[in-house]
Residue, then its C-alpha position, 0 to 999 in steps of 0.5 A: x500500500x502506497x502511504x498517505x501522505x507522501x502521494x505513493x512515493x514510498x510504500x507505507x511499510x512498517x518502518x516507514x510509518x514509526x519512524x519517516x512519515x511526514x504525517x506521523x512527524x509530531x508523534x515521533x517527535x513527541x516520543x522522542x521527547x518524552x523518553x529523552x525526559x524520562x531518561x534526564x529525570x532518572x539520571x539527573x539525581x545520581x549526576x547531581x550528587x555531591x562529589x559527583x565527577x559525572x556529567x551527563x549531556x542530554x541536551x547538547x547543542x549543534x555548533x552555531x544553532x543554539x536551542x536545537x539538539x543532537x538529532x537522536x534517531x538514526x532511523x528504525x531499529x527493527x529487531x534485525x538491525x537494532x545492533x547496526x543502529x547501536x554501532x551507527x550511533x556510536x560511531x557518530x557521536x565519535x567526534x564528540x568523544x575524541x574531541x573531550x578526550x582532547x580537552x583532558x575530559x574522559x568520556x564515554x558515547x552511550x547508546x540506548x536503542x529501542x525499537x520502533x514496536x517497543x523492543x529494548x536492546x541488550x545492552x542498554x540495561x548496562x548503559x543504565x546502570x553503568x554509565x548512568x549510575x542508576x540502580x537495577x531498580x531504576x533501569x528496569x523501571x525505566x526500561x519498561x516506561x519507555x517500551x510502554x511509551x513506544x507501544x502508547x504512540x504506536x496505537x496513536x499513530x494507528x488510531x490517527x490513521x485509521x481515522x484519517x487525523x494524521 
């Protein structure tokens, strides 16, 4: 089936509907930014503390456009490839690392991955706990709200194009 909203230029296939829609655009977004404040909001206490040498960046800022953030998606991360998008985010926030590591800082690049329908990959449990300091407790917990946000907005793009609002 051809999609919608870009008049049959793409196929209306899974993946282009959770992640490249034109018409589904407010949605992502808006999961993008609602998992972003989860993670910030579990970090931001174990970052905080005092004595702490940890710095978290969530909200880092393109050179020269100030306000805007880092894009974070690198497209869909289907069950098959969510290992390829790891490494693709990884290897592109390399710069950024190599760039601390010249300033004397050390610093790590962490990716947390989830799939388009919600799937969690392997080693962000560790990223959580490891890099963020949260307790297992905590990880799990959070794992769970942002699987449980991903599936929320995928029934709301469902019902917005079932009935045609998106």
């Amino acid at each position: 089936m051809a999609c919608r909203h870009l008049r049959g230029i793409r196929d209306e296939t899974l993946p282009h509907v959770l992640q490249h829609c034109p018409g589904n655009t407010r949605a992502i977004d808006d999961r993008d930014d609602r998992v972003l404040a989860m993670i910030k909001k579990a970090a931001e206490p174990t970052v905080a503390k005092p004595g702490s040498q940890l710095t978290a960046c969530f909200d880092a800022c393109v050179e020269g456009r100030p306000g805007r953030a880092l894009p974070q998606k690198t497209g869909d991360a289907t069950a098959g490839n969510m290992r390829v998008r790891h490494d693709e985010k990884v290897a592109k926030y390399a710069r950024v690392r190599e760039f601390l590591e010249m300033l004397g800082r050390l610093a790590h690049v962490p990716a947390l991955v989830y799939g388009g329908l919600g799937a969690v990959f392997p080693s962000n449990y560790k990223v959580l706990t490891e890099h963020l300091h949260l307790t297992k407790r905590t990880a799990n917990q959070l794992s769970r709200r942002i699987s449980t946000t991903y599936i929320q907005i995928i029934f709301r793009i469902g019902a917005g194009t079932a009935a045609g609002l998106l």
